[in-house]
C-alpha positions as CSV (number, residue, x, y, z in Angstrom):
1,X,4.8,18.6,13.5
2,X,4.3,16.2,10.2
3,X,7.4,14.0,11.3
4,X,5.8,12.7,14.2
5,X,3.4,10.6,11.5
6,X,6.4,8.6,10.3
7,X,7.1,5.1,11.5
8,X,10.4,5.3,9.9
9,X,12.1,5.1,6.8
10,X,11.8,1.6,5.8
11,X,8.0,2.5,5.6
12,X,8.9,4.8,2.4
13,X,10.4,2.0,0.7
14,X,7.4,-0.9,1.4
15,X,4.5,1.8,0.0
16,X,3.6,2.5,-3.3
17,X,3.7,5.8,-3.8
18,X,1.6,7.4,-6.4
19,X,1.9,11.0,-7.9
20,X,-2.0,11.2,-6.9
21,X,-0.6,10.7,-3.3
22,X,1.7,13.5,-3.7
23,X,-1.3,15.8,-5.7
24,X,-3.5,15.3,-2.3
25,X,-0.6,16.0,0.0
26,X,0.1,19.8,-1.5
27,X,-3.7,20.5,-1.6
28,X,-3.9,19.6,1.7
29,X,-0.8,21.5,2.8
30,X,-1.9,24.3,1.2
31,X,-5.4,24.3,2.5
32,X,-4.2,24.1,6.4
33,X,-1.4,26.8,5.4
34,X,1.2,24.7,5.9
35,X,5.1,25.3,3.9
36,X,4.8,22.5,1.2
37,X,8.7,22.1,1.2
38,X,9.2,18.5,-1.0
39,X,10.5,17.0,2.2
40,X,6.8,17.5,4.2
41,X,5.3,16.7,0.6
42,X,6.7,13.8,0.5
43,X,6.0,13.0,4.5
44,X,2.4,13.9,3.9
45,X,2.1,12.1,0.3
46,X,3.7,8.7,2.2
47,X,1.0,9.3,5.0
48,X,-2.1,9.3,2.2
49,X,-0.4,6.4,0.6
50,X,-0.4,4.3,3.9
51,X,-4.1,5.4,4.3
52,X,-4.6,4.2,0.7
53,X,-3.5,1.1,0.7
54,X,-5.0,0.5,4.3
55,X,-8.5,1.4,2.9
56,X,-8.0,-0.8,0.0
57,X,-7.0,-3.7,1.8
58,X,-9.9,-3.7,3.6
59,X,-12.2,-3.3,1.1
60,X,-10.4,-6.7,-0.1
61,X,-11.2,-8.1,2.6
62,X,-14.3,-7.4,2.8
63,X,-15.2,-8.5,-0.7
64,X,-13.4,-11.5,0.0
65,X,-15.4,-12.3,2.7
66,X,-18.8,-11.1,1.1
67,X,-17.5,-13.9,-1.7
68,X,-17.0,-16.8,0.7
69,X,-19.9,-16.0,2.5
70,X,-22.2,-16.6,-0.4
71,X,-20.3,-19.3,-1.7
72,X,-20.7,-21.2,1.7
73,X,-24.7,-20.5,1.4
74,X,-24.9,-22.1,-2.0
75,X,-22.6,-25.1,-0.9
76,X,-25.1,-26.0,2.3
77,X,-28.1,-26.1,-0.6
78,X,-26.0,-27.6,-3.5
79,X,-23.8,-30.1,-2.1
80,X,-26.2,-33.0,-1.2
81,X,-27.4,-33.2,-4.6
82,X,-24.0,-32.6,-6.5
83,X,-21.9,-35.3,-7.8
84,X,-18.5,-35.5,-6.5
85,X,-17.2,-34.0,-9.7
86,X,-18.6,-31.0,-8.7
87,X,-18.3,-31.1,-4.7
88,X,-14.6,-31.2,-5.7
89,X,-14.7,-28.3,-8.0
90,X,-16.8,-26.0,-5.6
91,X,-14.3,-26.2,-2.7
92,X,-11.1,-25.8,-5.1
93,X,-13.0,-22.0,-6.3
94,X,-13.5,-21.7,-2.6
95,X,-10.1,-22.3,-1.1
96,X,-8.7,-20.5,-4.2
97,X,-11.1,-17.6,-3.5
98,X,-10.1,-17.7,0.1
99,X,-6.9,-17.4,-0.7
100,X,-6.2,-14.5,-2.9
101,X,-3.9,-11.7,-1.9
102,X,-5.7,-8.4,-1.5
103,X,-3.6,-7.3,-4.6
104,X,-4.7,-9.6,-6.1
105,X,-8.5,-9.3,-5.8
106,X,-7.9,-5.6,-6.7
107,X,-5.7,-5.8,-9.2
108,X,-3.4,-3.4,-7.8
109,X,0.1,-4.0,-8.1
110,X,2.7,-3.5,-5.7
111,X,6.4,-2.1,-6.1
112,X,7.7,0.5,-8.0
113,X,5.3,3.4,-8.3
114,X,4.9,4.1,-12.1
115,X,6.7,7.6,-13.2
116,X,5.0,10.9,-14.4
117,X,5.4,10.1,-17.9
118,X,4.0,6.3,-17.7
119,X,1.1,7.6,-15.9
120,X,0.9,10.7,-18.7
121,X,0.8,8.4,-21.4
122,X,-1.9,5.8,-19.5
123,X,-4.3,8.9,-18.9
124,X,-3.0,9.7,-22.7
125,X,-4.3,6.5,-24.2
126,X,-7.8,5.8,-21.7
127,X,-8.6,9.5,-23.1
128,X,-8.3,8.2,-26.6
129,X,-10.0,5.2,-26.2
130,X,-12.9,7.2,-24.3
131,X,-12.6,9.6,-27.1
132,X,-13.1,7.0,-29.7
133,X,-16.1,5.3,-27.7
134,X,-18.0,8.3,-28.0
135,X,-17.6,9.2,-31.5
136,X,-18.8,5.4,-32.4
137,X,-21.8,6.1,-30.5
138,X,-22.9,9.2,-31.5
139,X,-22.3,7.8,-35.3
């Protein structure tokens, strides 16, 4: 039944595949009473990592576009009474901006999925620093 959502196995090796995709896949399994062997885990976790990275580049895309959409608006109005200097300026940030990967403009790296323990001691150390925020402020 959850096979039939696989492209293939090359797609496992082009997604990155977080632990937070493999978290969602179990609850969901669990929820429609499904076996949660690791093999339909993994299928499922695969799947929610596909429509991760789907949703994310097209949020990208969207921002990107929101970005060169504006910057267009303010080059109609700006341009005829801007130097040169600055016409030139303007449309390098706007090809640049128009170029970005959608990794990029999300800072979210592709390749290797960090490990359990990596992402353990991240959550370790943003709980620390939150920690630490809060005790300066109620000081």
């Amino acid at each position: 039944m959850i096979r039939h959502w696989l492209y293939g196995a090359r797609r496992m090796t082009e997604l990155r595949f977080w632990e937070i995709d493999r978290l969602a896949a179990s609850r969901l399994l669990v929820r429609l009473e499904i076996e949660a062997t690791p093999t339909i885990v993994e299928e499922v976790a695969i799947e929610f990592a596909q429509h991760r990275q789907d949703v994310e580049r097209w949020v990208a895309e969207r921002v990107q576009s929101q970005i060169v959409s504006k910057l267009e608006e303010r080059s109609k109005r700006d341009f005829a009474r801007m130097d040169e200097s600055w016409n030139s300026g303007f449309s390098a940030a706007e090809e640049l901006i128009a170029t970005l990967m959608t990794n990029e403009l999300l800072d979210q790296p592709y390749g290797k999925a960090p490990s359990k323990g990596q992402m353990l001691r991240s959550m370790v150390k943003e709980a620390r620093k939150r920690s630490a925020i809060v005790e300066r402020r109620s000081s």
